[in-house]
N, C-alpha and C positions, 0 to 999 in steps of 0.2 A: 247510617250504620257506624258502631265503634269502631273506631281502630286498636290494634296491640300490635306490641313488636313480633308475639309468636304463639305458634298454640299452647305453651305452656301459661302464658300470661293471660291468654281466654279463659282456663280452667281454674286460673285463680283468682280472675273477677269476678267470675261467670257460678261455679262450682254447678252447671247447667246439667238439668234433668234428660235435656231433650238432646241429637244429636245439635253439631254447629257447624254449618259450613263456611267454611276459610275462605275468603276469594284473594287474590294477590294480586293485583289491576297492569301490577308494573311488570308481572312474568307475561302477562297475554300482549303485553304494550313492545315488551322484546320480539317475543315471538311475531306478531305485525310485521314490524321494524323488517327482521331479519326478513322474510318472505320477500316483501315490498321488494327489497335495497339485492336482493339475493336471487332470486327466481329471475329467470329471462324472459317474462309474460307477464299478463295479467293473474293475481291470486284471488280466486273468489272464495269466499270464507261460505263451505257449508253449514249452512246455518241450523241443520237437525242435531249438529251435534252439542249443540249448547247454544240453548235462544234468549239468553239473558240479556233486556235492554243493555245493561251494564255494559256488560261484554261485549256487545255491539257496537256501542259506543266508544269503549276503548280502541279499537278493530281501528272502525272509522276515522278518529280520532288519528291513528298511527298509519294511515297510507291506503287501506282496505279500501276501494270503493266498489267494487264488485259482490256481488250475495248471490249464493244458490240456495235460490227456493224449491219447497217440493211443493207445498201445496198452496194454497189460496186463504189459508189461516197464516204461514208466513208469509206470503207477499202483502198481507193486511198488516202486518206486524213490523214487519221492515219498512214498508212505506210512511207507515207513522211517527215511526223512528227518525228514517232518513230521507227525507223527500228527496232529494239528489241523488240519494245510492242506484244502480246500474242493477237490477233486479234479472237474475235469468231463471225461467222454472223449467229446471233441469230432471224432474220428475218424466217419467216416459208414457205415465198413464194418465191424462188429467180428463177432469168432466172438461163440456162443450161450457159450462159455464162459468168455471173455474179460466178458462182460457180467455173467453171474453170480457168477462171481468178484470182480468189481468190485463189486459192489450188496454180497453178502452176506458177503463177507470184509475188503471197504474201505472199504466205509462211502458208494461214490458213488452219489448221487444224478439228477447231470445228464445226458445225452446226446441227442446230434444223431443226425441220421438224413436220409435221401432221396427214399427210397423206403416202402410200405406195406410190402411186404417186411421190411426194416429195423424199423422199428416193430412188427410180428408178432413177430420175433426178439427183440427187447426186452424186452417185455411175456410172453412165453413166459418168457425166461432169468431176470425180475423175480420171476416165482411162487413161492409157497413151497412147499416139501412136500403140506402141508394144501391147497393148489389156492386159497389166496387171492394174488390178485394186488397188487402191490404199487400204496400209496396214496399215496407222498410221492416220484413222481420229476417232476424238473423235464426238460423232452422240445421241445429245440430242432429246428425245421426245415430246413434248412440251403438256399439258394434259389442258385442259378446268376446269377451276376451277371457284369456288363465287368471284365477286366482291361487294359483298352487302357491305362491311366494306369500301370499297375504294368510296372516293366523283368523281372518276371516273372512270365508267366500263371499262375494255380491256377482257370480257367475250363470247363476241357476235363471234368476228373476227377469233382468231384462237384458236386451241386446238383441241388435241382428246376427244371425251366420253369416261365416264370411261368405257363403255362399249364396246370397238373399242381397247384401251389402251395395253391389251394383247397380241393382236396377231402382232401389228404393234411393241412393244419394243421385240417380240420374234424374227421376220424377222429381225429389226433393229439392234440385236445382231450379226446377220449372218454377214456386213458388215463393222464393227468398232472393234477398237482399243480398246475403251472405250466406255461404251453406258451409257448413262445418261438419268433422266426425269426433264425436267424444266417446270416451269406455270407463271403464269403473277396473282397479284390478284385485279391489278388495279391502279390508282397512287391514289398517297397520302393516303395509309392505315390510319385509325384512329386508329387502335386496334392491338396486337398483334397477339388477336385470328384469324384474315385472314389466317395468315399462319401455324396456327395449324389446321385450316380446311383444307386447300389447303395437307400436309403432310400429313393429313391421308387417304386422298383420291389417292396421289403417295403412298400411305402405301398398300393402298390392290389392285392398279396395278400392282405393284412387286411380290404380294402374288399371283396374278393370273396369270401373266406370268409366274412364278419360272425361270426368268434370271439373272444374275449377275446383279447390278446396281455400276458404279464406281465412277460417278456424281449425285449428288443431284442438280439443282441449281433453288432460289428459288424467281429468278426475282427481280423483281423493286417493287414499292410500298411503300420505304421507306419515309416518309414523312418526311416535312419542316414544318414549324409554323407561321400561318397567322392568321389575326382577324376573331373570330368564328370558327378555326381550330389548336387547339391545342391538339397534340397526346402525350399521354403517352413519358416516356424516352426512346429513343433508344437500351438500354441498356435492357430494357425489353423485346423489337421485340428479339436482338441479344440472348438472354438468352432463351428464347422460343425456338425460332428456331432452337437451338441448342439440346437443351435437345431430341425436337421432331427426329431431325435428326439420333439423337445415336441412335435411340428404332428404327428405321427400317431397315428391311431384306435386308441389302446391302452389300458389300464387305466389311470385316475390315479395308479395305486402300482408302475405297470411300472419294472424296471430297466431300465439302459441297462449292458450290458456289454463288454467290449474282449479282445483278444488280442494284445497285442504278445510279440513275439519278438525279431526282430533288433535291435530300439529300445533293447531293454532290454539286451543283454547286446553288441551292435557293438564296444564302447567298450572291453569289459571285456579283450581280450587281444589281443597281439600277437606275431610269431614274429620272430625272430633266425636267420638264415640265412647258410650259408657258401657264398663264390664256389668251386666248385671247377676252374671253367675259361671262360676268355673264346675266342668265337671270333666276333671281328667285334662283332658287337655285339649279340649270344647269350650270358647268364650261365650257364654251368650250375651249377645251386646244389642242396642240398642235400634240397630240401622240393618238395612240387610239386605234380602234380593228382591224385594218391591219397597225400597230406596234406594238410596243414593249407588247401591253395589250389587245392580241389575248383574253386570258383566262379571263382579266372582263368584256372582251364582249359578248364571246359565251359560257363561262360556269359560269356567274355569278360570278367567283372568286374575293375576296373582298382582295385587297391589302392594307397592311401601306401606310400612306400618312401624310405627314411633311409639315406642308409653312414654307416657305424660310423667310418670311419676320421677324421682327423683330419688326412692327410698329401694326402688328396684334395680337389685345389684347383682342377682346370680346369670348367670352366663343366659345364653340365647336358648330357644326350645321350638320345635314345631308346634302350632296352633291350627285348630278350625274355626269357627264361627257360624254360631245360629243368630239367626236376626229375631224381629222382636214379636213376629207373628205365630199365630195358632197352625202355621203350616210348615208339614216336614220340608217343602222343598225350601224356604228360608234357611239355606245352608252353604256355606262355604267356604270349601275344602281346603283351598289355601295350595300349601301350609302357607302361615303367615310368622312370620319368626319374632319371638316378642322373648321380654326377661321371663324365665323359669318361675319364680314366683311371684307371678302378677294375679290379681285375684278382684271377685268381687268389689264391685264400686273405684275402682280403677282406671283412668282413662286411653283414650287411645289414639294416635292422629292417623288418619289412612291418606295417604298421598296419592295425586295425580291423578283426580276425579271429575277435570273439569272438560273432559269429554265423555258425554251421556252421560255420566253420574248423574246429575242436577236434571236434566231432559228427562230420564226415567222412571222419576220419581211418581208413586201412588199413593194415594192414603185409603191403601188395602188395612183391613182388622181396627182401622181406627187409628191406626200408625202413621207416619209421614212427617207431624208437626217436625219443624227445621228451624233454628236460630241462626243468625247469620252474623258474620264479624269481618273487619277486614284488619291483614296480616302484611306485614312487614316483609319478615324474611323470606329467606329462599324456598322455592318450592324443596321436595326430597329428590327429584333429576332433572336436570336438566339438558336440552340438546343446544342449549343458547348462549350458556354464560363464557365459552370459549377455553372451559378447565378441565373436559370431559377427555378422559382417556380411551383413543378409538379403539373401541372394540377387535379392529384386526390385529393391532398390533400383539407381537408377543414377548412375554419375557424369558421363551427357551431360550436356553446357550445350545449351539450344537459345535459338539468338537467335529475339528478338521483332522483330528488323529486317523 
């Protein structure tokens, strides 16, 4: 893959028909770093949010040795990747043969579960030939928590109630190595407090079971930084969650584990898009919501957006965007803030797509074709490079008159 220093310099080697996705190797190789050297646990890199060997590699590469799998198409894919890597499939519904497959062909050891059901399947698929069942898996609970802090719920789909919680980590103890409780509080946390709600809620499933707990692990959620969504520092989730972790009735040698996805990989790409017609103040461009910009279509997510050009000088304007298919719902709303006179055959960089962007892609209408290049500079935000002005602070004066 080429290298350039920026998307302006793609668009001037390239003058490319198709959209181009940017990848930046050294923003996802920060982000690593930072988790690694920063979190107080293990960080397992969800890997639905962008399954790029690449990106994988870079991960790994930087400290990563843990992966959350969901299904048995990633743990085929990570293992080939990384014969080493520490695979958990953190999924809560899996076939009987997705599981066995995993355990006896891959080497994994970890998984979540919800229900007793879940766990019966497990424990079945775990067995061997000879009818002994398996002694060394580590068997996370996975508990129903708030996502009210998260701009997107994962509350509905799976998890125990807390009042179910008990009796399934008591059983669940019977058959592992290790028994753990994990929860989801949703992607993109705004706040820290998510995950002090979410802990005190594993705080008195443990006090109601009275079982050993030897895992904590406290999911995904860690957020990225977009327009209109700027969270707290990271460093404040990490310090939270850990404080919370020490204060609960769990083994002295319990781990505290983590799931980020979006955090890790947000940074890592961005798409180069071509204006192919203005009407008012509707771009129709090239890419759209069966590519790369799933999430500004169907959750309104509002991305950085850069023109390319250089001859565009009138002040900033609100934008929407139709993508490049025969379907009304190929639309989104934005706004997206671009120069006032930008116009057909015009290009565009859309920042911080390197969660699900890339993952969601179809080639719905015949659409999808992608060029790809790799980029130099900076991504358009960053939570990494140590220059970001924290969102609480403020620049009120208040008189003391």
């Amino acid at each position: 893959m080429l290298q350039y220093p920026d998307a302006k310099a793609v668009v001037r080697a390239l003058a490319p028909d198709e959209p181009v996705i940017l990848t930046r190797p050294h923003a996802a190789a920060r982000a690593a770093r930072f988790f690694v050297e920063k979190f107080h646990g293990k960080s397992m890199y969800a890997v639905k949010a962008n399954p790029s060997p690449d990106l994988i590699k870079i991960l790994w590469d930087n400290g990563v040795t843990h992966y959350d799998v969901a299904s048995i198409g990633e743990v085929r894919l990570l293992r080939g990747l990384l014969p080493d890597a520490t695979l958990c499939f953190m999924h809560p519904v899996k076939t009987a043969r997705a599981i066995h497959e995993s355990y006896f062909e891959h080497g994994v050891k970890t998984y979540s579960l919800d229900t007793l059901e879940e766990l019966a399947k497990i424990t079945k698929a775990t067995t061997d030939e000879a009818g002994n069942p398996a002694k060394d898996l580590n068997l996370l609970v996975r508990m129903r928590v708030s996502s009210e802090h998260s701009e997107l719920s994962l509350a509905a789909k799976f998890g125990a109630d807390l009042t179910d919680a008990a009796p399934l980590l008591q059983a669940t103890r019977q058959h592992c190595d290790a028994l753990g409780v994990c929860f989801h509080v949703g992607s993109q946390a705004m706040t820290p407090f998510a995950y002090v709600q979410a802990l005190e809620r594993v705080r008195a499933a443990i006090a109601e079971a009275a079982v050993t707990v030897d895992i904590v692990d406290v999911g995904g959620g860690f957020p990225s930084v977009y327009p209109g969504l700027e969270p707290p520092p990271l460093e404040d989730y990490f310090a939270l969650i850990h404080r919370h972790f020490e204060a609960l009735p769990i083994s002295y040698s319990a781990e505290l584990w983590a799931e980020p996805g979006r955090a890790l990989c947000a940074e890592y790409s961005s798409i180069v898009v071509r204006v192919e017609k203005r009407r008012d103040n509707e771009l129709y461009i090239n890419d759209g919501a069966y590519g790369a910009l799933f999430d500004a279509a169907h959750v309104e997510w509002r991305f950085p957006v850069c023109a390319l050009e250089d001859d565009l000088i009138k002040p900033l304007d609100d934008f929407a965007f139709y993508g490049p298919t025969c379907d009304d719902a190929d639309y989104m709303q934005g706004p997206f803030q671009l120069p006032e006179d930008i116009q057909a055959d015009d290009y565009i960089e859309i920042g911080m797509l390197g969660a699900y962007g890339a993952a969601m892609k179809t080639g719905f209408n015949g659409f999808g074709a992608t060029e790809g290049a790799i980029v130099t500079d900076e991504p358009m935000a960053s939570l990494y490079r140590g220059d970001r002005i924290d969102p609480r602070a403020s620049d009120n004066v208040v008189s003391l008159r």
